[in-house]
N, CA, C and O atoms as a printed pandas DataFrame, in Angstrom:
     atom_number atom_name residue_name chain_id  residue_number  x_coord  y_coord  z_coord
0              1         N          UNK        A               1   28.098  -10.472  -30.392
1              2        CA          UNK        A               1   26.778  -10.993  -30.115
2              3         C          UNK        A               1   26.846  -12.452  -29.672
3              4         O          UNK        A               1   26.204  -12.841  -28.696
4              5         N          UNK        A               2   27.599  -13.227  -30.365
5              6        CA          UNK        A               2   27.930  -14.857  -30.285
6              7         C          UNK        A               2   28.101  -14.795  -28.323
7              8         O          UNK        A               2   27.524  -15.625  -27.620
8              9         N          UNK        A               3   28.901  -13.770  -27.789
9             10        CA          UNK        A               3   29.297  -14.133  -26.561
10            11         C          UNK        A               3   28.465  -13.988  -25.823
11            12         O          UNK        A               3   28.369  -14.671  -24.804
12            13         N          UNK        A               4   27.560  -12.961  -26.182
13            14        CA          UNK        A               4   26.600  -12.483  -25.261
14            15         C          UNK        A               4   25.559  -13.698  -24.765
15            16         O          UNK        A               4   25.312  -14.078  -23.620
16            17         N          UNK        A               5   24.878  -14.311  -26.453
17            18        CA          UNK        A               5   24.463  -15.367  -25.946
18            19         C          UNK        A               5   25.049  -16.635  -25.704
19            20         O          UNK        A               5   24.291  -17.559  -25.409
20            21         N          UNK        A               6   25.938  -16.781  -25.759
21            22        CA          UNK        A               6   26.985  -17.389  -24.782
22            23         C          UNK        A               6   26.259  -17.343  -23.096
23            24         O          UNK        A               6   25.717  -18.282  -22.513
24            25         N          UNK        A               7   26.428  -16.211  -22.694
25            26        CA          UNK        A               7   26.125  -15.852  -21.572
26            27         C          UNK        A               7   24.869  -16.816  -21.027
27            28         O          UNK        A               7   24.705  -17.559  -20.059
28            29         N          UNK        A               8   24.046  -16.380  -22.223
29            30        CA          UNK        A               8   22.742  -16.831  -21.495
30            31         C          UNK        A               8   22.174  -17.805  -21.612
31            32         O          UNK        A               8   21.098  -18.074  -21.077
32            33         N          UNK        A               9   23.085  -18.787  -22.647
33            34        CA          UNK        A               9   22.728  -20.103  -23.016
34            35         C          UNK        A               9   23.758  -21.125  -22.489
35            36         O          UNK        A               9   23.963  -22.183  -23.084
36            37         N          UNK        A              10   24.479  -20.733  -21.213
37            38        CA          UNK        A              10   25.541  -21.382  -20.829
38            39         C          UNK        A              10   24.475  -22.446  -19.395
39            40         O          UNK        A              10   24.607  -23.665  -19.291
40            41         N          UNK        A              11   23.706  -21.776  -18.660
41            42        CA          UNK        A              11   22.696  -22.334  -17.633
42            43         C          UNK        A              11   21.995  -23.401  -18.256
43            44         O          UNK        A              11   21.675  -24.306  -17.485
44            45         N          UNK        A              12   21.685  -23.529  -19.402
45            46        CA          UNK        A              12   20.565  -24.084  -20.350
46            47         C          UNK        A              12   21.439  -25.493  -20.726
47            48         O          UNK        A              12   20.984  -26.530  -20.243
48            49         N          UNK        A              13   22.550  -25.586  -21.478
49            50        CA          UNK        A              13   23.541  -26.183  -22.124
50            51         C          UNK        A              13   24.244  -26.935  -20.909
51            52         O          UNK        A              13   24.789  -27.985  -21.249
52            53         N          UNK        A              14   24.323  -26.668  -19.809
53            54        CA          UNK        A              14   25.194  -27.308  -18.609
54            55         C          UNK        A              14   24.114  -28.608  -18.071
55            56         O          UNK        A              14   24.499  -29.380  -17.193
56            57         N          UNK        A              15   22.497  -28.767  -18.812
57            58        CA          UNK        A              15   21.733  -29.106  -17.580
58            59         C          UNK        A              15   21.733  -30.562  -19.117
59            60         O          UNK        A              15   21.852  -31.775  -18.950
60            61         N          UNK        A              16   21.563  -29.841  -20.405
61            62        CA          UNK        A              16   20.532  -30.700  -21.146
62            63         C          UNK        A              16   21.051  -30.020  -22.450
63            64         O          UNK        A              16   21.050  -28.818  -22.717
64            65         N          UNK        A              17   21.574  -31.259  -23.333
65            66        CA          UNK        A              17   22.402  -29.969  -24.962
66            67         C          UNK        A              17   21.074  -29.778  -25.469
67            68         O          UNK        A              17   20.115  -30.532  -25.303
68            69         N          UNK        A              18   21.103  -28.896  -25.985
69            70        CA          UNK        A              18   20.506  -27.732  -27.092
70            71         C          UNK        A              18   21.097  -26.869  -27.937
71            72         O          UNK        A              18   22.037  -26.180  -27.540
72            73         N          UNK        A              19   20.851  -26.824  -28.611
73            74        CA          UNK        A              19   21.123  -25.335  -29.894
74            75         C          UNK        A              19   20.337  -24.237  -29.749
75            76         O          UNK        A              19   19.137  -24.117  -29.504
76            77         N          UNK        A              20   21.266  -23.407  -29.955
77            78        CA          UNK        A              20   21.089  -21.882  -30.046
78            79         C          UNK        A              20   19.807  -22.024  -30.279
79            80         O          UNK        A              20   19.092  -21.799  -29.302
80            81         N          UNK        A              21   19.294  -22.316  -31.229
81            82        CA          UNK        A              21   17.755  -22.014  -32.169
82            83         C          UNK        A              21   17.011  -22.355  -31.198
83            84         O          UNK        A              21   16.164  -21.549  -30.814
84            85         N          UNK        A              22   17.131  -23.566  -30.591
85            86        CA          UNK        A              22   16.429  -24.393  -29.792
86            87         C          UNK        A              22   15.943  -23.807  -28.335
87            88         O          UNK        A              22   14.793  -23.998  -27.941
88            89         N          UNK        A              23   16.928  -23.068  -27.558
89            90        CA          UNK        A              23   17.155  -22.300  -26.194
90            91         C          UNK        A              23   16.756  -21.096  -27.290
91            92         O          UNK        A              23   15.571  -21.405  -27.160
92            93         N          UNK        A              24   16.710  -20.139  -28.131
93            94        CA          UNK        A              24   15.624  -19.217  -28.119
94            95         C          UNK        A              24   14.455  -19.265  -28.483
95            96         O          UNK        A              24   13.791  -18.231  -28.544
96            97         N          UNK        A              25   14.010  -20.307  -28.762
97            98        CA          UNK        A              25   12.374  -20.758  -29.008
98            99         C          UNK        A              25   11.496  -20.977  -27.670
99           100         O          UNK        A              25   10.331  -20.709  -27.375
100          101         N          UNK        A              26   12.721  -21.666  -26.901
101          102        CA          UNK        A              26   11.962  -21.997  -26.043
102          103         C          UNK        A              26   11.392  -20.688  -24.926
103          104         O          UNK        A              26   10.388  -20.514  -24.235
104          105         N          UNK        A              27   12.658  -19.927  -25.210
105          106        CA          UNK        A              27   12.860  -18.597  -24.373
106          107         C          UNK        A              27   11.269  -17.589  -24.833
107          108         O          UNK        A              27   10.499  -17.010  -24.067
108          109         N          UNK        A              28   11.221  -17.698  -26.367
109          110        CA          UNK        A              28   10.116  -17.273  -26.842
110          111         C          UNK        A              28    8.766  -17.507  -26.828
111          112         O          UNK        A              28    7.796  -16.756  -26.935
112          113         N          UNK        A              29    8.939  -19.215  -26.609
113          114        CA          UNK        A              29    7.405  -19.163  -26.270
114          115         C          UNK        A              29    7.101  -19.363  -24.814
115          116         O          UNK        A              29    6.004  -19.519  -24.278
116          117         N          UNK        A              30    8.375  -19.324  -24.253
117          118        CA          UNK        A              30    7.851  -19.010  -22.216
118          119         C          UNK        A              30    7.080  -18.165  -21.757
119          120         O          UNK        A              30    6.528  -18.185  -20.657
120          121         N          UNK        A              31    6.974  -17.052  -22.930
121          122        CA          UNK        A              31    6.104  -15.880  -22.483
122          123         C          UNK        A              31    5.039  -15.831  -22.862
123          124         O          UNK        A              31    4.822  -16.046  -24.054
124          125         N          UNK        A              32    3.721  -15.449  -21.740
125          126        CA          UNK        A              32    2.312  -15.747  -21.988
126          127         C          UNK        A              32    1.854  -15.175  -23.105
127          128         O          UNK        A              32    0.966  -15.715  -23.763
128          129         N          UNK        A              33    2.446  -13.927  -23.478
129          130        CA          UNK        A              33    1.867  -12.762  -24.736
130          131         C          UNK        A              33    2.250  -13.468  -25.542
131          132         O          UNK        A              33    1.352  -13.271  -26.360
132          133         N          UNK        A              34    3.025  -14.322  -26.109
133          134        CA          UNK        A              34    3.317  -15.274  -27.220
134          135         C          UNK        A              34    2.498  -16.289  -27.243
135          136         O          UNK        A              34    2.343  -17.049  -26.287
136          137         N          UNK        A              35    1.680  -16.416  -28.766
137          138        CA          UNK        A              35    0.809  -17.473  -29.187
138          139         C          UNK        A              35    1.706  -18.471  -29.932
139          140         O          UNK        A              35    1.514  -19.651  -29.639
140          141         N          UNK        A              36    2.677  -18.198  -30.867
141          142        CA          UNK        A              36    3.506  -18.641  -31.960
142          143         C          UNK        A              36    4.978  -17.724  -32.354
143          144         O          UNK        A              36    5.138  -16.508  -32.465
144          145         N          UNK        A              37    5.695  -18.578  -32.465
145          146        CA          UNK        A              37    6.919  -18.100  -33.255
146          147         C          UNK        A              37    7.202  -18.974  -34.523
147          148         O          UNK        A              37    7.126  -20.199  -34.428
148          149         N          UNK        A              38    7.489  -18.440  -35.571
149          150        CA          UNK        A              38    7.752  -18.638  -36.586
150          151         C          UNK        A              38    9.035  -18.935  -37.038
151          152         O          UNK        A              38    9.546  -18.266  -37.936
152          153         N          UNK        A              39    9.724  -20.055  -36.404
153          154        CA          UNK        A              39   11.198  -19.687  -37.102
154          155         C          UNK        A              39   11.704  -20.406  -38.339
155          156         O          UNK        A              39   11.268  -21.478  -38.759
156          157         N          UNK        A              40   12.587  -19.750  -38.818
157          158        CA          UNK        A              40   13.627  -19.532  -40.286
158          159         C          UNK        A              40   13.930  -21.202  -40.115
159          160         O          UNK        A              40   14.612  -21.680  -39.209
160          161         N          UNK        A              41   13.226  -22.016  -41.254
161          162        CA          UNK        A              41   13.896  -23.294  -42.259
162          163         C          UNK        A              41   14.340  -23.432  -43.142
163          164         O          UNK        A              41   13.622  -23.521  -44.137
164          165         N          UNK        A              42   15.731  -23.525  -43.263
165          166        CA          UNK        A              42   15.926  -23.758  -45.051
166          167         C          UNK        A              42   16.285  -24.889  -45.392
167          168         O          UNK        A              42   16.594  -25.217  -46.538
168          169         N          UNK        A              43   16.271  -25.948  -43.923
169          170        CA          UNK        A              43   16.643  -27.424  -44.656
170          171         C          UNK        A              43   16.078  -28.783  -43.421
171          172         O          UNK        A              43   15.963  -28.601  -42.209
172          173         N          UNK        A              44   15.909  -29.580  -43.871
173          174        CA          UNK        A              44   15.170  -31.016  -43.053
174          175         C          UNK        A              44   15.962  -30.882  -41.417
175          176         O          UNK        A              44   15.487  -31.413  -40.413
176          177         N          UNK        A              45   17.021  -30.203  -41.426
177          178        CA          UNK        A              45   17.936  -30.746  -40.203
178          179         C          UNK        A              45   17.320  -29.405  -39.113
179          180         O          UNK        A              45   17.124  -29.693  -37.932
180          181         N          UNK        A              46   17.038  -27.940  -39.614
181          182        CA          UNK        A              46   16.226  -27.383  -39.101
182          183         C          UNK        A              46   14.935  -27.675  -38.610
183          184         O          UNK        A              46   14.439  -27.710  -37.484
184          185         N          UNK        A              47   14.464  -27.905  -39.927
185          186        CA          UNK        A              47   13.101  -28.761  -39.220
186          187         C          UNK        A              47   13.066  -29.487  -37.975
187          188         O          UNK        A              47   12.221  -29.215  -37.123
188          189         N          UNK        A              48   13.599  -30.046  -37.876
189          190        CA          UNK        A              48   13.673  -31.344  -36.550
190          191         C          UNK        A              48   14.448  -30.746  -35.295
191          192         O          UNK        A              48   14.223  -30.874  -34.091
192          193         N          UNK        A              49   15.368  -30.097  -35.935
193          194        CA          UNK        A              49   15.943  -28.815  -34.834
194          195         C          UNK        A              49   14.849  -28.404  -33.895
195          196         O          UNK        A              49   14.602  -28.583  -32.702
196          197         N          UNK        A              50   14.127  -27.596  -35.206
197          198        CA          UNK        A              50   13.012  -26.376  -33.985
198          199         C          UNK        A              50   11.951  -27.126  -33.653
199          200         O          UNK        A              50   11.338  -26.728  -32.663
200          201         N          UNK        A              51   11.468  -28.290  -34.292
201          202        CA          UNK        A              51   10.522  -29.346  -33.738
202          203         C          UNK        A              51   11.017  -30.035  -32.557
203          204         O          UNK        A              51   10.106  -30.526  -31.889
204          205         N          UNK        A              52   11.715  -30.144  -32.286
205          206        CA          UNK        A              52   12.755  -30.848  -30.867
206          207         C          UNK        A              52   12.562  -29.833  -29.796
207          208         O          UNK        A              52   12.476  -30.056  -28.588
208          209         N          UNK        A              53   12.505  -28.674  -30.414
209          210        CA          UNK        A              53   12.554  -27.916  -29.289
210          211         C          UNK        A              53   11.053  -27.289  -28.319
211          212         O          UNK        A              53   10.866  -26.673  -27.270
212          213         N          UNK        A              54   10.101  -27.977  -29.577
213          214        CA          UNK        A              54    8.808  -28.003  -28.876
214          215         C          UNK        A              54    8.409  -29.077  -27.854
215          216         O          UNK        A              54    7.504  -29.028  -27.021
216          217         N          UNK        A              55    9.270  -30.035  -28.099
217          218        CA          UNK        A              55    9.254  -31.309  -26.864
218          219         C          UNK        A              55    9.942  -30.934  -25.738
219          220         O          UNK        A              55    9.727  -31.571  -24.707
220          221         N          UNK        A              56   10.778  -29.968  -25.728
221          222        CA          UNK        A              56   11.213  -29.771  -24.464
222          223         C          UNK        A              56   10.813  -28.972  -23.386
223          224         O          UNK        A              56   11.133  -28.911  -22.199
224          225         N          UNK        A              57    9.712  -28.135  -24.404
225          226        CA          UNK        A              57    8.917  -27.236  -23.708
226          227         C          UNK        A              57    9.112  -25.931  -23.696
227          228         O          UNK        A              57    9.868  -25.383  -24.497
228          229         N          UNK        A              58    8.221  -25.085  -22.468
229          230        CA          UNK        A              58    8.381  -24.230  -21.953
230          231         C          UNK        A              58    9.742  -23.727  -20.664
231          232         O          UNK        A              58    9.877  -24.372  -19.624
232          233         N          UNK        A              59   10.612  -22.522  -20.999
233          234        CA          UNK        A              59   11.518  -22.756  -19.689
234          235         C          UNK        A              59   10.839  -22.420  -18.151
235          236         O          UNK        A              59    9.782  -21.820  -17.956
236          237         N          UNK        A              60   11.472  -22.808  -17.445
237          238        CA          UNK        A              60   10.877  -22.921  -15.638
238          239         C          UNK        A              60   10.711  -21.408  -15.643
239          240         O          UNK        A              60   11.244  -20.591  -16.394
240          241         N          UNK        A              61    9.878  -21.217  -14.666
241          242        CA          UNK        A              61   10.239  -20.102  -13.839
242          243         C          UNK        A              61   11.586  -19.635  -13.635
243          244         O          UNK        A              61   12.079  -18.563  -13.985
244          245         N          UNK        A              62   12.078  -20.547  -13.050
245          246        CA          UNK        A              62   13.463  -20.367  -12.305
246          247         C          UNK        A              62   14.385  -19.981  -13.767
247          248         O          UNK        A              62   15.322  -19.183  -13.810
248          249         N          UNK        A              63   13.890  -20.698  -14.798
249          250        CA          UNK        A              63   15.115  -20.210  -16.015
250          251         C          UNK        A              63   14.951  -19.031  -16.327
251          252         O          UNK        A              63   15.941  -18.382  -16.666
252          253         N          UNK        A              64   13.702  -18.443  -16.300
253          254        CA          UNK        A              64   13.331  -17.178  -17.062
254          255         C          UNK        A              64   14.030  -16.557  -15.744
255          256         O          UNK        A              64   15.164  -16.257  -16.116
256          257         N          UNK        A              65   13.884  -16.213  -14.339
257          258        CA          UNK        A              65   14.617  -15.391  -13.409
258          259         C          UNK        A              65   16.006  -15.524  -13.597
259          260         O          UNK        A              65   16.785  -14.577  -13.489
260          261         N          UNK        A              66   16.361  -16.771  -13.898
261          262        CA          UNK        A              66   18.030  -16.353  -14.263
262          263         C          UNK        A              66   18.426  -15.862  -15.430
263          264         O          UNK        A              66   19.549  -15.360  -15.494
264          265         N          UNK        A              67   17.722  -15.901  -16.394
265          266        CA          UNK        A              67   18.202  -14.956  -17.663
266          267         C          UNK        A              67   17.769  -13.389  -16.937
267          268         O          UNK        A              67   18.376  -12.343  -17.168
268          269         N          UNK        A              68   16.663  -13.518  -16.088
269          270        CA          UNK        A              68   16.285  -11.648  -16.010
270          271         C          UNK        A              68   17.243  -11.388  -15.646
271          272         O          UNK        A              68   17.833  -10.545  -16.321
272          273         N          UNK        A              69   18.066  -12.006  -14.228
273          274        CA          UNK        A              69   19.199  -11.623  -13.636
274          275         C          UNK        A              69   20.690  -11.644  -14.012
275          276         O          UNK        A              69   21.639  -11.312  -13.302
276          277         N          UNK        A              70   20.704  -12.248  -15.675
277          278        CA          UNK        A              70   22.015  -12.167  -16.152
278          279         C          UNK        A              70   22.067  -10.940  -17.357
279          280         O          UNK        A              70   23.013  -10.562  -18.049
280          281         N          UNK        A              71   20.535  -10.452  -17.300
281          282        CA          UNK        A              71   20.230   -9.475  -18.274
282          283         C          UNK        A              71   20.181   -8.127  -16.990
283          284         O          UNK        A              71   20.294   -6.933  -17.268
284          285         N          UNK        A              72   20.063   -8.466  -16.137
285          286        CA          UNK        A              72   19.911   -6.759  -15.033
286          287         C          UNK        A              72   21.421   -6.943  -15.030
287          288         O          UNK        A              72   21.865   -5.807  -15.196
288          289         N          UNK        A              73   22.538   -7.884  -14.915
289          290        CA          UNK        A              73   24.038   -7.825  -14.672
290          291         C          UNK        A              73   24.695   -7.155  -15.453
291          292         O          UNK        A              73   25.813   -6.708  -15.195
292          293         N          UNK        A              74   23.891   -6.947  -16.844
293          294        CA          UNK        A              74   25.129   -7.236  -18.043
294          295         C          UNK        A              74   24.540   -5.484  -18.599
295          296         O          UNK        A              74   23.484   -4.976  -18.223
296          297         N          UNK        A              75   25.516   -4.851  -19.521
297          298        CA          UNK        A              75   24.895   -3.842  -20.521
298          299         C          UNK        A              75   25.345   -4.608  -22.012
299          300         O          UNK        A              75   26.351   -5.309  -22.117
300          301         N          UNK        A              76   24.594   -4.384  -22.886
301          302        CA          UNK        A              76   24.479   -5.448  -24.646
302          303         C          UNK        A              76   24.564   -4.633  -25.300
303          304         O          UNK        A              76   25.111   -4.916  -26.366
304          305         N          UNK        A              77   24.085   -3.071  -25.113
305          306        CA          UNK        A              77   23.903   -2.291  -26.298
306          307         C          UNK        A              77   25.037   -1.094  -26.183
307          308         O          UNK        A              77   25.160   -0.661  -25.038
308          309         N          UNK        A              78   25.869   -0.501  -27.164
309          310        CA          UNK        A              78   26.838    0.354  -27.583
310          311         C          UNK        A              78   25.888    1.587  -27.647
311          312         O          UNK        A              78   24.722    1.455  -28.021
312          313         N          UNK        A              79   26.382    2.732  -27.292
313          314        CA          UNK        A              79   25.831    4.377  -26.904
314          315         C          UNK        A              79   27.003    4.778  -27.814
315          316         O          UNK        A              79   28.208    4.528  -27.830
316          317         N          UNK        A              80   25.990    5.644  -28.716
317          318        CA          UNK        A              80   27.067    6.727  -29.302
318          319         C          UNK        A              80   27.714    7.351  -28.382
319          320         O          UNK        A              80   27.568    7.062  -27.194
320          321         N          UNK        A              81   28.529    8.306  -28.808
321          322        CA          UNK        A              81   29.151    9.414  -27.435
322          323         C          UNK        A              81   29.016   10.709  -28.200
323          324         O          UNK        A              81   29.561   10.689  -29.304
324          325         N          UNK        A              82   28.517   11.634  -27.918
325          326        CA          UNK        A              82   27.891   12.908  -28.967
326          327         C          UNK        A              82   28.897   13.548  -29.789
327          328         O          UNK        A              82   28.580   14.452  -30.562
């Protein structure tokens, strides 16, 4: 899983550092059907983490088309085999 988002947090991380937590919040609230996300604190350094990541905003257009297009590239999920 670590690599996968690897993948998709490598465009994000090359422009401007962020954390993991940080590049999926933002990923989360890019989308209009999202009012709020709620994410997991268990200590002051989180806090300021996912609060940081409300200053940076919403991602572009252009970011959300390059995750669609590194998500139409890729397969993530394992298929039984009968």
């Amino acid at each position: 899983w670590a690599t996968a988002f690897e993948l998709f947090a490598k465009p994000f991380r090359a422009r401007e550092p962020q954390t993991s937590a940080q590049i999926a919040l933002r990923f989360c609230l890019s989308h209009p059907a999202v009012t709020c996300a709620i994410p997991g604190m268990l200590n002051p350094e989180q806090v300021l983490e996912n609060t940081l990541a409300s200053h940076l905003g919403s991602l572009a257009h252009d970011d959300i088309s390059v995750l669609k297009d590194i998500y139409a590239q890729h397969t993530f999920f394992v298929t039984q085999r009968g």
